[in-house]
PDB file as gemmi writes it, atoms N, CA and C in Angstrom:
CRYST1    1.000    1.000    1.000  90.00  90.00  90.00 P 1                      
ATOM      1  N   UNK A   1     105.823  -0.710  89.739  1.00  0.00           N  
ATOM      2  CA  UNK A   1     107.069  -0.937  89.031  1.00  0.00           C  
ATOM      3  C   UNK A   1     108.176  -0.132  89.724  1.00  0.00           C  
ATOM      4  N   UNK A   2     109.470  -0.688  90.031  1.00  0.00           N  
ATOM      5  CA  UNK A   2     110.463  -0.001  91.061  1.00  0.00           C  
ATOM      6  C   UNK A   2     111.142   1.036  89.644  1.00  0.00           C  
ATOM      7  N   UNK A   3     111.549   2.140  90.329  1.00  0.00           N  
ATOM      8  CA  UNK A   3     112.029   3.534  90.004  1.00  0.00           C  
ATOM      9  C   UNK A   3     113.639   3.467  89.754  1.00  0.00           C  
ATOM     10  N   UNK A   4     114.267   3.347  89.240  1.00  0.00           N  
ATOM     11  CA  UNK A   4     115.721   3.253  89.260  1.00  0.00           C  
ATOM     12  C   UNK A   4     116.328   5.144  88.854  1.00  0.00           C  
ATOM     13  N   UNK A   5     117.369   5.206  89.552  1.00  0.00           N  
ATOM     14  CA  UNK A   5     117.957   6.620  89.609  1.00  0.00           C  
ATOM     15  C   UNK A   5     119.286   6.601  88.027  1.00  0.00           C  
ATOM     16  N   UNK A   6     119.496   7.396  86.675  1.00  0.00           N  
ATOM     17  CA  UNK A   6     120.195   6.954  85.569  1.00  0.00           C  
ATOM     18  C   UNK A   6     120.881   7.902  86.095  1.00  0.00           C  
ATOM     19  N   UNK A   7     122.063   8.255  84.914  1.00  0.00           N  
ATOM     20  CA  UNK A   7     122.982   9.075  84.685  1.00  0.00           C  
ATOM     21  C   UNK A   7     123.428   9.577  83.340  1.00  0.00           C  
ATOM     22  N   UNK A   8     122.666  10.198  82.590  1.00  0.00           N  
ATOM     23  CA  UNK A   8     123.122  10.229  81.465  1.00  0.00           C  
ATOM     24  C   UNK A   8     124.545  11.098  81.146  1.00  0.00           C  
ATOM     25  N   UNK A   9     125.697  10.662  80.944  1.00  0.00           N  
ATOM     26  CA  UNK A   9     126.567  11.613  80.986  1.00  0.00           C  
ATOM     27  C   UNK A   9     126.914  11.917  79.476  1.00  0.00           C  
ATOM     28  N   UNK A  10     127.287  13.022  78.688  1.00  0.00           N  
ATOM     29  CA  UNK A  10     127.377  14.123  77.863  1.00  0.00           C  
ATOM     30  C   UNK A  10     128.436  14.642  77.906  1.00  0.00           C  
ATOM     31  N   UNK A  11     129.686  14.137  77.053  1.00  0.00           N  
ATOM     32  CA  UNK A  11     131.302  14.573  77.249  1.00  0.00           C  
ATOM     33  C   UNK A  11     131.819  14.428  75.466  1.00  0.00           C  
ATOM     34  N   UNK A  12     132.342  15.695  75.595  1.00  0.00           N  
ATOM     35  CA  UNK A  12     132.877  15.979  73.603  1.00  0.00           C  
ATOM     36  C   UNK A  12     134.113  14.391  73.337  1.00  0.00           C  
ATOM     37  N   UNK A  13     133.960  14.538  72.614  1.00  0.00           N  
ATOM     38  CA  UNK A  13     134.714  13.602  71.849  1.00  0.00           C  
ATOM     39  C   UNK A  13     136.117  13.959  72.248  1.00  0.00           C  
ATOM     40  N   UNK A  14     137.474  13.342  72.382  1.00  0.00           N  
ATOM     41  CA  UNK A  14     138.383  13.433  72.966  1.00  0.00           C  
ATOM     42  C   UNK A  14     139.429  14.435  72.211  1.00  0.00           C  
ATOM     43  N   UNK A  15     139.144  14.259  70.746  1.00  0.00           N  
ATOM     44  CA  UNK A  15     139.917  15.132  70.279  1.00  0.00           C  
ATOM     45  C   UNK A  15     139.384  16.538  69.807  1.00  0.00           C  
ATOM     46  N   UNK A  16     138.244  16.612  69.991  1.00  0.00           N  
ATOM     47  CA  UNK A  16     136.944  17.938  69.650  1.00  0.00           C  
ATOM     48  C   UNK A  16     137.363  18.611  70.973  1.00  0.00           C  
ATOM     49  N   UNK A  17     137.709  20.145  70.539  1.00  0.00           N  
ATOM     50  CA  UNK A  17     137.913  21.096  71.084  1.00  0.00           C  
ATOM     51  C   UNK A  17     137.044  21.431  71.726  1.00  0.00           C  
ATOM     52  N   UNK A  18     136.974  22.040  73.281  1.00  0.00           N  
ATOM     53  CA  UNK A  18     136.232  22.183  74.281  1.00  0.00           C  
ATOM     54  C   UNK A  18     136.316  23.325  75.158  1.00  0.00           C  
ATOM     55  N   UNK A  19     135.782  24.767  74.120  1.00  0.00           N  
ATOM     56  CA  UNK A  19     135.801  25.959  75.014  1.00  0.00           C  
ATOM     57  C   UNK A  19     135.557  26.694  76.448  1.00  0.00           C  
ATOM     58  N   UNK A  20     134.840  25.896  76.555  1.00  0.00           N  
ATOM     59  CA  UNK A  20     134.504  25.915  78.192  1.00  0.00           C  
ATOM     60  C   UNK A  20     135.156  25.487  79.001  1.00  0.00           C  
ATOM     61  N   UNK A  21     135.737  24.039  78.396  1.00  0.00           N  
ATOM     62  CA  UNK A  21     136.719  23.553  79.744  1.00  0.00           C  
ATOM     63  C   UNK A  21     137.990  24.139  79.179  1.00  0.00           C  
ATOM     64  N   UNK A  22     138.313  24.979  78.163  1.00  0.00           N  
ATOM     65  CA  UNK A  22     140.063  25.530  77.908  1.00  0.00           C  
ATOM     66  C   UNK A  22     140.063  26.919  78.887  1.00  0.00           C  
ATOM     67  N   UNK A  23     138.284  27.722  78.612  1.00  0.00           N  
ATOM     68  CA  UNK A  23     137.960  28.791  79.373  1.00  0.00           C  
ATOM     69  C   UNK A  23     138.297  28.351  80.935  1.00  0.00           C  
ATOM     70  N   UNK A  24     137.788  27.395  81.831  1.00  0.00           N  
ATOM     71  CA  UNK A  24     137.834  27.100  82.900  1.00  0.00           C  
ATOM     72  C   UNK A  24     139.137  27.184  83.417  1.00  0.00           C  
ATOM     73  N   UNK A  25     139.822  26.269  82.468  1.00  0.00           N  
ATOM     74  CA  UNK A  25     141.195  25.430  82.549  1.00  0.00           C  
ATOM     75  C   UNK A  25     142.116  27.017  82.801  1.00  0.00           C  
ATOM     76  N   UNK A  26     141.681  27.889  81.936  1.00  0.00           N  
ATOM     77  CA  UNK A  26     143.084  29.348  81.886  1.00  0.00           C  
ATOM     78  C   UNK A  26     142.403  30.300  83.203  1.00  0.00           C  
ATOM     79  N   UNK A  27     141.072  30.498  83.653  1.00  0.00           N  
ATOM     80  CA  UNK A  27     141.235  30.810  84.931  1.00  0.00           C  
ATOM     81  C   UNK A  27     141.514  30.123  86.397  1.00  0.00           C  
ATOM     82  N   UNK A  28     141.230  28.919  86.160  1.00  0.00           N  
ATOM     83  CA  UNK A  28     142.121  28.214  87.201  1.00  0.00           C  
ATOM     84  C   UNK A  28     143.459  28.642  87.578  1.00  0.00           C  
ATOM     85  N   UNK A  29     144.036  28.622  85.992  1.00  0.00           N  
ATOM     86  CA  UNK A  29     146.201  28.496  86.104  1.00  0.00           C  
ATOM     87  C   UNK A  29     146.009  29.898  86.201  1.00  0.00           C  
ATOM     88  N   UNK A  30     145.773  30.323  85.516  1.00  0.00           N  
ATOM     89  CA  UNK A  30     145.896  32.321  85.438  1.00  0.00           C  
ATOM     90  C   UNK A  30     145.555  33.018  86.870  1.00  0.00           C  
ATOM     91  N   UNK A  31     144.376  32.895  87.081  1.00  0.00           N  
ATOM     92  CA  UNK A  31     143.648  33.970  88.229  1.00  0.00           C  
ATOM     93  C   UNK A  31     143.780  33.546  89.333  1.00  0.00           C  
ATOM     94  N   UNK A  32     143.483  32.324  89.669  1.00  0.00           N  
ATOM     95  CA  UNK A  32     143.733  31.675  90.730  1.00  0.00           C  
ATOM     96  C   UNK A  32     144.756  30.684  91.299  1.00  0.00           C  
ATOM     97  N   UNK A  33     145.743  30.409  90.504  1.00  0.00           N  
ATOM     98  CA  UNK A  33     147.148  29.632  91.106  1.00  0.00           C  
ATOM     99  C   UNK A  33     146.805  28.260  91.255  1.00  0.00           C  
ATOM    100  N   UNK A  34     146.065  27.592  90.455  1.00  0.00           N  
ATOM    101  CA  UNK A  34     146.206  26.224  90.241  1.00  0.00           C  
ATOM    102  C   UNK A  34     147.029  25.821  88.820  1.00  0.00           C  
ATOM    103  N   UNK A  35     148.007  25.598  89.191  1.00  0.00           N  
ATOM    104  CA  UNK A  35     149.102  25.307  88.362  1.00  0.00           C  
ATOM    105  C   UNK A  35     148.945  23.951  88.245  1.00  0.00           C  
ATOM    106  N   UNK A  36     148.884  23.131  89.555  1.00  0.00           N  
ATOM    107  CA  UNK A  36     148.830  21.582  89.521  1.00  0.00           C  
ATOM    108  C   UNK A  36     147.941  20.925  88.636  1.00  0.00           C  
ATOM    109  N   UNK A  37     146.665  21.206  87.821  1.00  0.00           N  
ATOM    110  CA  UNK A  37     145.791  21.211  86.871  1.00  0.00           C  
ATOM    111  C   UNK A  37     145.887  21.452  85.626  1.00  0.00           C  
ATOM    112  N   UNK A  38     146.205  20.088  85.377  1.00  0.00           N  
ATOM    113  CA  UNK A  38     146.324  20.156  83.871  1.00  0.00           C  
ATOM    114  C   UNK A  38     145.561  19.739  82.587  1.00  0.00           C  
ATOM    115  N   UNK A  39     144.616  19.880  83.030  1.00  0.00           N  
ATOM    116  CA  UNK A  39     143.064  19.385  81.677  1.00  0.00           C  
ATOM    117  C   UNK A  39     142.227  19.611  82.444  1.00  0.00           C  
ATOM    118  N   UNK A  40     141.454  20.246  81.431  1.00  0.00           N  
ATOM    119  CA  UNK A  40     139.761  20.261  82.198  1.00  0.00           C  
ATOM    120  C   UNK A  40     138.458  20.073  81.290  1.00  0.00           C  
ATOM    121  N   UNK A  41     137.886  19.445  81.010  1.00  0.00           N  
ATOM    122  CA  UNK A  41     136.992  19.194  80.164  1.00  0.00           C  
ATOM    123  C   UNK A  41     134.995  19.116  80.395  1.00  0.00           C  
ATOM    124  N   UNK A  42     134.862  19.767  79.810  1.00  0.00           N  
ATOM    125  CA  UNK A  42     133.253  19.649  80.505  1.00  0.00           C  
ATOM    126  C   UNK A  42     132.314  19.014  80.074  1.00  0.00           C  
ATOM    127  N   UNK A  43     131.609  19.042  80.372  1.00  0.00           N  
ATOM    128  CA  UNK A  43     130.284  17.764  79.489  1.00  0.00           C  
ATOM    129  C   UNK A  43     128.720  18.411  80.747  1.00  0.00           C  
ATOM    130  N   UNK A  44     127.755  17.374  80.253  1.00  0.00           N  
ATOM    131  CA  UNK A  44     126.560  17.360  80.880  1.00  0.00           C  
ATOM    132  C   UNK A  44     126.063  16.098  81.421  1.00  0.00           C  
ATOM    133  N   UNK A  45     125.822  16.340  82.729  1.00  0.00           N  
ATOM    134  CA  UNK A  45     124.629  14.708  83.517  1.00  0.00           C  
ATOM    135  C   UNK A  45     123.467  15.274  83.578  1.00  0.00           C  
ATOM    136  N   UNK A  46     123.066  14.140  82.614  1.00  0.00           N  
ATOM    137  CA  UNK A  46     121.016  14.111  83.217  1.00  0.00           C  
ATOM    138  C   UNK A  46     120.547  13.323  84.291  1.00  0.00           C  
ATOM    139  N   UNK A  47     120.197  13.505  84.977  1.00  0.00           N  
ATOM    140  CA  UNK A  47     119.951  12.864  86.342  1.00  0.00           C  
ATOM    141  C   UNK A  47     118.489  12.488  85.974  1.00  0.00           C  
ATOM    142  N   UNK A  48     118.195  10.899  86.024  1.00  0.00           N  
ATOM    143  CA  UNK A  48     116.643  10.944  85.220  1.00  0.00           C  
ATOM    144  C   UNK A  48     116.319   9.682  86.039  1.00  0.00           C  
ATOM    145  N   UNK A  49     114.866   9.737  86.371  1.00  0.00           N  
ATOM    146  CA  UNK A  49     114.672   8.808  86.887  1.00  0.00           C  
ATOM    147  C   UNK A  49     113.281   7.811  86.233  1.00  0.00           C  
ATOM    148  N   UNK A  50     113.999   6.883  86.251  1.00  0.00           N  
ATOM    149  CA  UNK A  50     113.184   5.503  85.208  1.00  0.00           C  
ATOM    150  C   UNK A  50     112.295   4.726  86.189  1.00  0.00           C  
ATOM    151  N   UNK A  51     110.828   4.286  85.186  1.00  0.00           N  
ATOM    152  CA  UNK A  51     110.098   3.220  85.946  1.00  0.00           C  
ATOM    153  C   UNK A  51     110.569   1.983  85.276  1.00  0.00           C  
ATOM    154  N   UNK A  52     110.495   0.865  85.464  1.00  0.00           N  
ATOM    155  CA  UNK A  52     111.166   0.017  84.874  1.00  0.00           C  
ATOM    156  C   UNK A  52     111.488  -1.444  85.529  1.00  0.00           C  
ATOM    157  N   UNK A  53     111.096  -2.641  85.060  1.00  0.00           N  
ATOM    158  CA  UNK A  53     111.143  -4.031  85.365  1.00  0.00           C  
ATOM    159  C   UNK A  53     112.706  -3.874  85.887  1.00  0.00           C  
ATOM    160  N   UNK A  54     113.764  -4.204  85.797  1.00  0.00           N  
ATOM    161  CA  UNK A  54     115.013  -4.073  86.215  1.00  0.00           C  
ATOM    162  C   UNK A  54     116.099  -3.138  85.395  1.00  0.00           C  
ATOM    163  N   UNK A  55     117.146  -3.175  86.300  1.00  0.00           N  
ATOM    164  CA  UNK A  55     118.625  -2.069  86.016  1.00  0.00           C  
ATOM    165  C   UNK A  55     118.640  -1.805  84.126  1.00  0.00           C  
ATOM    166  N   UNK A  56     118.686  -3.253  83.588  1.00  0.00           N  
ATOM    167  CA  UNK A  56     118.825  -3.407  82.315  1.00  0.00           C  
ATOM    168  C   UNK A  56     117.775  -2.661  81.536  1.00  0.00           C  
ATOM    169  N   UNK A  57     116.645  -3.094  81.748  1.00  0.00           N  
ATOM    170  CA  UNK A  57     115.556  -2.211  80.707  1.00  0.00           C  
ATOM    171  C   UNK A  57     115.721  -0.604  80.940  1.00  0.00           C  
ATOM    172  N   UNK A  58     115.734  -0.248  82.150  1.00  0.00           N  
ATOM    173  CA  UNK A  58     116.458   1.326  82.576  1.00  0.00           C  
ATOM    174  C   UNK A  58     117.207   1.747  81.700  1.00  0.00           C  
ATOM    175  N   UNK A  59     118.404   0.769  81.636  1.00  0.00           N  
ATOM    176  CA  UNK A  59     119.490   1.840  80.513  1.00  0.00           C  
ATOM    177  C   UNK A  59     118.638   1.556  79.653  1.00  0.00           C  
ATOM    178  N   UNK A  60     118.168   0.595  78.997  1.00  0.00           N  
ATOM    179  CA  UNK A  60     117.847   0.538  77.671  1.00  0.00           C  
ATOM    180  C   UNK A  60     116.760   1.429  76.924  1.00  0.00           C  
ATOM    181  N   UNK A  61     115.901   2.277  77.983  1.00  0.00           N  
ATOM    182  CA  UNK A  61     115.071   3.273  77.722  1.00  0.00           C  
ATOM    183  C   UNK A  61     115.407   4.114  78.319  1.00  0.00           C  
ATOM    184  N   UNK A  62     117.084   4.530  79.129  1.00  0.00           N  
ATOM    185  CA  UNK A  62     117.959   5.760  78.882  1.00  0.00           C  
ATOM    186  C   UNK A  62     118.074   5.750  77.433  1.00  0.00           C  
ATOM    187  N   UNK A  63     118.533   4.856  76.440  1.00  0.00           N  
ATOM    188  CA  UNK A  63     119.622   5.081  75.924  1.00  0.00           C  
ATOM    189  C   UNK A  63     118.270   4.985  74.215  1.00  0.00           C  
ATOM    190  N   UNK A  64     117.273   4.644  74.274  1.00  0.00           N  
ATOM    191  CA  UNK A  64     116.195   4.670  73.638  1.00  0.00           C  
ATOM    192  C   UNK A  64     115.849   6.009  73.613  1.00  0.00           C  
ATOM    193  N   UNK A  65     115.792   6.965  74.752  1.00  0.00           N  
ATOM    194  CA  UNK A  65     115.605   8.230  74.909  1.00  0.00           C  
ATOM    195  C   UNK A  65     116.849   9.548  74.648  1.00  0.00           C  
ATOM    196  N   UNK A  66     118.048   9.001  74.343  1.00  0.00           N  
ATOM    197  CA  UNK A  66     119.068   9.607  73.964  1.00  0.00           C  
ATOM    198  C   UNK A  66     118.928   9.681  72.484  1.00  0.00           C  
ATOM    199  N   UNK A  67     118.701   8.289  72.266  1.00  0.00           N  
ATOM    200  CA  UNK A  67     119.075   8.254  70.393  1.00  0.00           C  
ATOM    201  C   UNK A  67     117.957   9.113  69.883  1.00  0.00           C  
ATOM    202  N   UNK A  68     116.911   8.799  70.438  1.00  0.00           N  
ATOM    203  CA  UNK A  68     115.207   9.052  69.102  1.00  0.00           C  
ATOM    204  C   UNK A  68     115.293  10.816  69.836  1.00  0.00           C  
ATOM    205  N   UNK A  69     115.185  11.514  70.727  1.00  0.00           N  
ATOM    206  CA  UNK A  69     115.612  12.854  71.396  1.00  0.00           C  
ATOM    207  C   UNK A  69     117.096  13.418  70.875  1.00  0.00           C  
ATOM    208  N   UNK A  70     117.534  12.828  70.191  1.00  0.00           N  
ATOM    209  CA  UNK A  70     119.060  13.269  69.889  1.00  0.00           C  
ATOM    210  C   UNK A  70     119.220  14.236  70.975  1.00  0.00           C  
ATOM    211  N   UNK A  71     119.835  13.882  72.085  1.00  0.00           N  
ATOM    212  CA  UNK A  71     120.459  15.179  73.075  1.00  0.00           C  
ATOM    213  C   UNK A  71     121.282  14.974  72.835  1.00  0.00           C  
ATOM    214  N   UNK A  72     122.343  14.011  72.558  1.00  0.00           N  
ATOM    215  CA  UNK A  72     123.340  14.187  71.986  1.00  0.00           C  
ATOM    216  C   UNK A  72     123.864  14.617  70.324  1.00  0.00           C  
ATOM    217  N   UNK A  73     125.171  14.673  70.156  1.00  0.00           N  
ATOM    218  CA  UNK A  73     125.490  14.379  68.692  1.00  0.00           C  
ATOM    219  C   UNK A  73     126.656  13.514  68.578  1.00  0.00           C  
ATOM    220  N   UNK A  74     126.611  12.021  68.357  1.00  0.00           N  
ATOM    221  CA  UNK A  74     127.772  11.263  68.073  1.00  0.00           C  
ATOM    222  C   UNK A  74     128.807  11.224  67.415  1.00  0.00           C  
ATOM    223  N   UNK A  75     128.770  12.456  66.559  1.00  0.00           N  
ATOM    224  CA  UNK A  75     129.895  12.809  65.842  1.00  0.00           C  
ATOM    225  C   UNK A  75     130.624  13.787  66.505  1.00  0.00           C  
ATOM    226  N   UNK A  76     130.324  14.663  67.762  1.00  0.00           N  
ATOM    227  CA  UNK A  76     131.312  15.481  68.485  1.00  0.00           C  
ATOM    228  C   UNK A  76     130.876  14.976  69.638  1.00  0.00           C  
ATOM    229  N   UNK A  77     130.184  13.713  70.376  1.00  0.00           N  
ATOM    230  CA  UNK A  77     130.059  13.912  71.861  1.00  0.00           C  
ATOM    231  C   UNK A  77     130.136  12.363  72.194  1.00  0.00           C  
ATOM    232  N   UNK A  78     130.550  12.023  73.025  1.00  0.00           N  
ATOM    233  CA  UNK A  78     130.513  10.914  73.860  1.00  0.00           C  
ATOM    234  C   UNK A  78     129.347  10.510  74.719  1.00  0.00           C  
ATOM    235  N   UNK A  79     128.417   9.451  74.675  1.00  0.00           N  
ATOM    236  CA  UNK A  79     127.447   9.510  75.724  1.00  0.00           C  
ATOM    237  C   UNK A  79     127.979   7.804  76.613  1.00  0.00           C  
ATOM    238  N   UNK A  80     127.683   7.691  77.877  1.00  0.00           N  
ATOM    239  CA  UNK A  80     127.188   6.802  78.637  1.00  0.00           C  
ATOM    240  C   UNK A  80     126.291   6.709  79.505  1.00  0.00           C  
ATOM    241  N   UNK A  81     125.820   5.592  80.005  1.00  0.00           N  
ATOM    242  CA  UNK A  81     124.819   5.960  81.081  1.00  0.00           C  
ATOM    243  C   UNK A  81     125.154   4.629  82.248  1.00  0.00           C  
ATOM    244  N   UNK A  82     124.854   5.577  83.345  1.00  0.00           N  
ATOM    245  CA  UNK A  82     125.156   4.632  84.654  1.00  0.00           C  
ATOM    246  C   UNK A  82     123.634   4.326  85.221  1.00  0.00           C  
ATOM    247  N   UNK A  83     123.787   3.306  85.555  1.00  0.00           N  
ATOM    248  CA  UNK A  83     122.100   3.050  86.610  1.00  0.00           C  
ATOM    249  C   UNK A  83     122.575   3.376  88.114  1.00  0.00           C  
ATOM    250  N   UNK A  84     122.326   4.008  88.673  1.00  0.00           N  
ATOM    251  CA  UNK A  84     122.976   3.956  89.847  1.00  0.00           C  
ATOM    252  C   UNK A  84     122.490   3.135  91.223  1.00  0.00           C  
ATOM    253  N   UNK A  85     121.386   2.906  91.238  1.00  0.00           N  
ATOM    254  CA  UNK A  85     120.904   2.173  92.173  1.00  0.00           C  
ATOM    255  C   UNK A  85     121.338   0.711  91.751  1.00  0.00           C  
TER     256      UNK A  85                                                      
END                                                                             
């Protein structure tokens, strides 16, 4: 069965506050002189790799493995997933 390469990506909800990327965001402008930078937001990729009949069943047991694993939480996080191959 061919191996397909996913992407699970893991990004807060747009209006949910995001300490890490405000943390990032004020040593950028502050310490280091990137002024030109204006948002920074962070999240998580799972880099996972699926056995799987084609691209489609891949996400679909990414995204089988997101919900029943809750790695996410849909009430503060955004998920998608890319197949990349």
């Amino acid at each position: 069965m061919p191996k397909f390469n996913a992407e699970v990506i893991i990004e807060g909800k747009k209006n949910a506050r995001d300490p890490e990327g405000e943390t990032i965001m004020r040593d950028l402008m502050m310490k280091h002189g990137y002024k030109m930078v204006s948002s920074v937001r962070s999240g998580k990729i799972l880099k996972v790799i699926v056995e799987a009949r084609d691209a489609s069943e891949a996400e679909a047991i990414c995204w089988k493995m997101v919900n029943e694993l809750r790695i996410y939480n849909p009430v503060a996080h955004s998920c998608s997933i890319k197949i990349i191959d």
